[in-house]
C-alpha positions in Angstrom: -1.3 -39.3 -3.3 -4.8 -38.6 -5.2 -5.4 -36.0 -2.1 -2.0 -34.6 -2.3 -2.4 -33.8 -6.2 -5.5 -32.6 -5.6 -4.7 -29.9 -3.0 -1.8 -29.0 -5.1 -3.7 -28.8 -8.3 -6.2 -26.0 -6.0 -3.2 -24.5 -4.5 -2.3 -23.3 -8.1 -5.0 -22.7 -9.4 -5.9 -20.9 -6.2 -2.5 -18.9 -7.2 -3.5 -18.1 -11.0 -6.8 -16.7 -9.9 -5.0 -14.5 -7.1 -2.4 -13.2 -9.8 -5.4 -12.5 -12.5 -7.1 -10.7 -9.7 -4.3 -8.6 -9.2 -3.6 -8.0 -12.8 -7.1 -7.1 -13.4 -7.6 -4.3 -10.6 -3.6 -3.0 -11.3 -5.5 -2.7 -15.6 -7.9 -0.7 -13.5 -6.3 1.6 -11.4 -3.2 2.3 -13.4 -4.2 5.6 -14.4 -4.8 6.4 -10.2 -2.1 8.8 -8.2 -1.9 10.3 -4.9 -1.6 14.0 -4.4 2.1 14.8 -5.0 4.2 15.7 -1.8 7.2 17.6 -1.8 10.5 16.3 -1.4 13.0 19.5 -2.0 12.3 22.6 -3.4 11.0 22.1 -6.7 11.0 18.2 -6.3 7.9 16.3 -6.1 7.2 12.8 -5.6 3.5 10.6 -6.3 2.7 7.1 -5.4 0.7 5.8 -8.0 -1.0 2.3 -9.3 0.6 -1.0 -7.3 2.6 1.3 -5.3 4.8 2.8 -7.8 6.5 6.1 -7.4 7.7 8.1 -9.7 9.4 11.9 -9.5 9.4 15.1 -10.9 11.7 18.2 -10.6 11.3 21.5 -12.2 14.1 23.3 -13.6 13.5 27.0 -14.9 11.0 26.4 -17.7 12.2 22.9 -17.6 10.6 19.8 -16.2 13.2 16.3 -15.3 11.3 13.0 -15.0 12.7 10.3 -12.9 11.1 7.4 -14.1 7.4 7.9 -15.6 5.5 5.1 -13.3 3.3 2.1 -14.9 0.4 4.0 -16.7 0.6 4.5 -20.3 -1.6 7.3 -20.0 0.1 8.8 -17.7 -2.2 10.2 -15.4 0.3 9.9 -12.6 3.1 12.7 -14.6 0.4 14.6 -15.3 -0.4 14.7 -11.4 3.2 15.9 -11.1 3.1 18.5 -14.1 0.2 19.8 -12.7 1.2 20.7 -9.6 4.8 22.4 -10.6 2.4 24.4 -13.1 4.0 22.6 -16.1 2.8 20.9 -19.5 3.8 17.5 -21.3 5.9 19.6 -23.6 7.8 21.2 -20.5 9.5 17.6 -19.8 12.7 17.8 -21.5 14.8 14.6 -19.7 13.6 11.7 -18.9 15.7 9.7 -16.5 15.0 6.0 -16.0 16.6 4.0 -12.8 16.1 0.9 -14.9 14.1 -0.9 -18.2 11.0 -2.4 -16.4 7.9 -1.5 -17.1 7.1 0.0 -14.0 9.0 2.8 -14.8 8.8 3.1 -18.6 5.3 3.0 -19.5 4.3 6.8 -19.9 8.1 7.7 -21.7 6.6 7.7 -25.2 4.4 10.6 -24.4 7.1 12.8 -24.0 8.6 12.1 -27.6 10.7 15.5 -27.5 12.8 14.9 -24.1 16.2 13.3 -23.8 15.6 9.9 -22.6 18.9 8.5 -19.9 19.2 5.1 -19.0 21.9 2.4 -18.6 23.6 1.2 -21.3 22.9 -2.5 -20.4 18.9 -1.7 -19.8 18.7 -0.3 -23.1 17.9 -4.0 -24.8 15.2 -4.4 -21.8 13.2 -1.1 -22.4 13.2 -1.3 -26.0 11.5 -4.7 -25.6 14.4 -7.0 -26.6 15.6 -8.7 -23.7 12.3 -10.8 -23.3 10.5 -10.5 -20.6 11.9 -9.2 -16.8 13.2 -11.6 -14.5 10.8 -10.6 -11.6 8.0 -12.1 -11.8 5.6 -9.4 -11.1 7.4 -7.2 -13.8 6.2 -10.2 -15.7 2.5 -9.5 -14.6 2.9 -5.9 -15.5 4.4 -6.4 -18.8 1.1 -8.8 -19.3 -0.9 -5.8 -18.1 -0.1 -2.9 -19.5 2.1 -4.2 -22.4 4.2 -1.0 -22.6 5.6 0.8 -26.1 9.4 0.3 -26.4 11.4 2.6 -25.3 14.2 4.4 -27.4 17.1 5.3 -24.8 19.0 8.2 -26.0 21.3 8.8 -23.9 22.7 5.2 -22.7 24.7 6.0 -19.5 27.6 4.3 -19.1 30.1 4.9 -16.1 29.2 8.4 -13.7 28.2 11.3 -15.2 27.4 14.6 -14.6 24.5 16.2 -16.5 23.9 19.5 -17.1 20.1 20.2 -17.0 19.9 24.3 -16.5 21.9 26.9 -15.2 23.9 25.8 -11.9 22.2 22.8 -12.2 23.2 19.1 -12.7 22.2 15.8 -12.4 24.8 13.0 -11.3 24.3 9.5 -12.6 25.4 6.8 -10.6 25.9 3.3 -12.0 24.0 0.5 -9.0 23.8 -2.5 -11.5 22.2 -5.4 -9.8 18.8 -5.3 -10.0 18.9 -5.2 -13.2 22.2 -4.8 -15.2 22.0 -1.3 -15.8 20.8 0.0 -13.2 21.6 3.4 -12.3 20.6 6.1 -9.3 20.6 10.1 -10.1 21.4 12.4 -7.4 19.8 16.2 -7.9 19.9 18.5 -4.9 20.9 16.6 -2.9 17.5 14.0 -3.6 19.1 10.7 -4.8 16.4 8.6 -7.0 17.4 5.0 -6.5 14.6 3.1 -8.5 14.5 -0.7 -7.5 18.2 -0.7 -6.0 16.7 0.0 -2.4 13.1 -0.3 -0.7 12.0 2.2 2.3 9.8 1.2 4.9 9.7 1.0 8.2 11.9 3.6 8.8 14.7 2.0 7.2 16.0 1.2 3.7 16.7 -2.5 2.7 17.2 -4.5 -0.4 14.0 -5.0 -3.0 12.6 -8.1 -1.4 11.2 -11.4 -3.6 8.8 -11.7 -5.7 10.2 -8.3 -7.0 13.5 -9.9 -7.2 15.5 -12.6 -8.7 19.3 -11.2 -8.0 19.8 -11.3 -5.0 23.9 -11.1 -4.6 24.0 -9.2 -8.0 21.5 -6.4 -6.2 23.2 -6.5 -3.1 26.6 -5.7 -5.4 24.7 -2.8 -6.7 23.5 -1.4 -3.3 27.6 -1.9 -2.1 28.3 0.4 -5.3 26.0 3.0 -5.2 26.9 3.3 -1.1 30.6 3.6 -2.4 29.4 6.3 -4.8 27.7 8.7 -3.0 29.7 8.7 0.5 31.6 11.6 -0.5 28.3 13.5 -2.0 25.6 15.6 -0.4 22.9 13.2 0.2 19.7 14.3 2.2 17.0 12.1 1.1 16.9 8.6 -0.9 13.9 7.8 -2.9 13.0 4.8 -3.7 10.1 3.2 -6.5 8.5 1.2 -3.6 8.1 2.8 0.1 8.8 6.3 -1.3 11.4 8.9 0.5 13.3 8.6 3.7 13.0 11.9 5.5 15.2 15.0 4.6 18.4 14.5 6.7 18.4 11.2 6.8 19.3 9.3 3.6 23.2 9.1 3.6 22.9 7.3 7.2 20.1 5.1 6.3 21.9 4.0 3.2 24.9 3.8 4.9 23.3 1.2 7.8 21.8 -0.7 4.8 25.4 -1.1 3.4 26.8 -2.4 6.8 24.5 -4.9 6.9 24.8 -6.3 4.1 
């Protein structure tokens, strides 16, 4: 029994000193980003810190955000403004696939955009809701202990947003991952956030540690298939594994949907 305890007392210990690890090199390399890659015309995507991406579009002299990655600094956006030849103050929406910090972190630097989101998120990126239920959003809330987040425009339902000339962005309600999560579909690009993974070719459901809803999630992958089979999808990205290629995403969604 004494040897038992012991192993198990090393085991977690051993565990604590892997997480701290892996909080301290995430506090390090937050700020880091690839070099953006296209995704559509006008639509770029970067990978940054703990595999995190994030999105940018630009829209005439305007620049949409979807999601704003896990650096407070946000050294990651600025990757992205950068390369469509933009500035902070160019970024006039803000659209967040759900209230973890992995996505939240760099919104208060753009104080002057319109900031969507799901109504029922709204508690959880303003800081209210205590702390996320996957545990490593709970690492990265430890981390990089993000500014709340003031939602302006709390999404309810689908909507269709106007965001330039000829141009809209539809919001799609997925809640399962968390409660309000939602997906936006712009040119035929649909941003899913944490509802799906890519890898492998293939999309799939977020696996665990990054999530603790399983049925719930798999409700909102069921909904936001339902959503978009009568719309022009051509790529699904996703938070982790990136963008399915162009051509592909309705189908790959579609399989994940069967199989579930």
């Amino acid at each position: 029994m004494k040897r038992l305890l012991h192993y198990l007392q090393a085991a977690v210990l051993l565990g604590l000193a892997l997480v701290a690890g892996a909080a301290l090199a995430l506090r390090l390399a937050r700020g880091s980003a690839s070099d953006p890659v296209p995704i559509a015309p006008d639509v770029l995507g970067v990978r940054s810190a703990g595999g995190v991406w994030l999105f940018a579009a630009r829209v005439g002299n305007r620049v949409l955000l979807f999601d704003t990655g896990v650096d407070p600094d946000g050294h990651p956006v600025d990757a992205l403004l950068q390369e469509l030849r933009a500035k902070r103050g160019d970024v006039s929406d803000v659209f967040l696939t759900h209230g973890q910090v992995e996505q939240t972190a760099a919104v208060h630097l753009f104080p002057g955009a319109a900031v969507h989101a799901g109504a029922a998120d709204v508690p959880l990126a303003a800081g209210a809701a205590g702390p996320s239920p996957s545990p490593v959003s709970r690492v990265l809330e430890l981390v990089v202990r993000p500014s709340p987040v003031r939602v302006t425009d709390p999404l309810s339902g689908t909507r269709v947003l106007a965001v330039g000339p000829g141009r809209n962005v539809v919001a799609l309600p997925a809640a399962g991952h968390t409660p309000g999560s939602y997906a936006y579909l712009y040119q035929g690009v649909l941003f899913a956030g944490d509802v799906v993974w890519y890898g492998e070719g293939r999309l799939g459901p977020t696996p665990p540690p990054f999530e603790q809803a399983g049925k719930e999630s798999s409700k909102g992958i069921l909904t936001l298939a339902a959503e978009v089979d009568d719309r022009d999808v051509d790529v699904v990205c996703t938070s982790h594994g990136g963008c399915t290629p162009t051509g592909e995403g309705k189908r790959l969604l579609r399989q994940l949907a069967a199989r579930l």
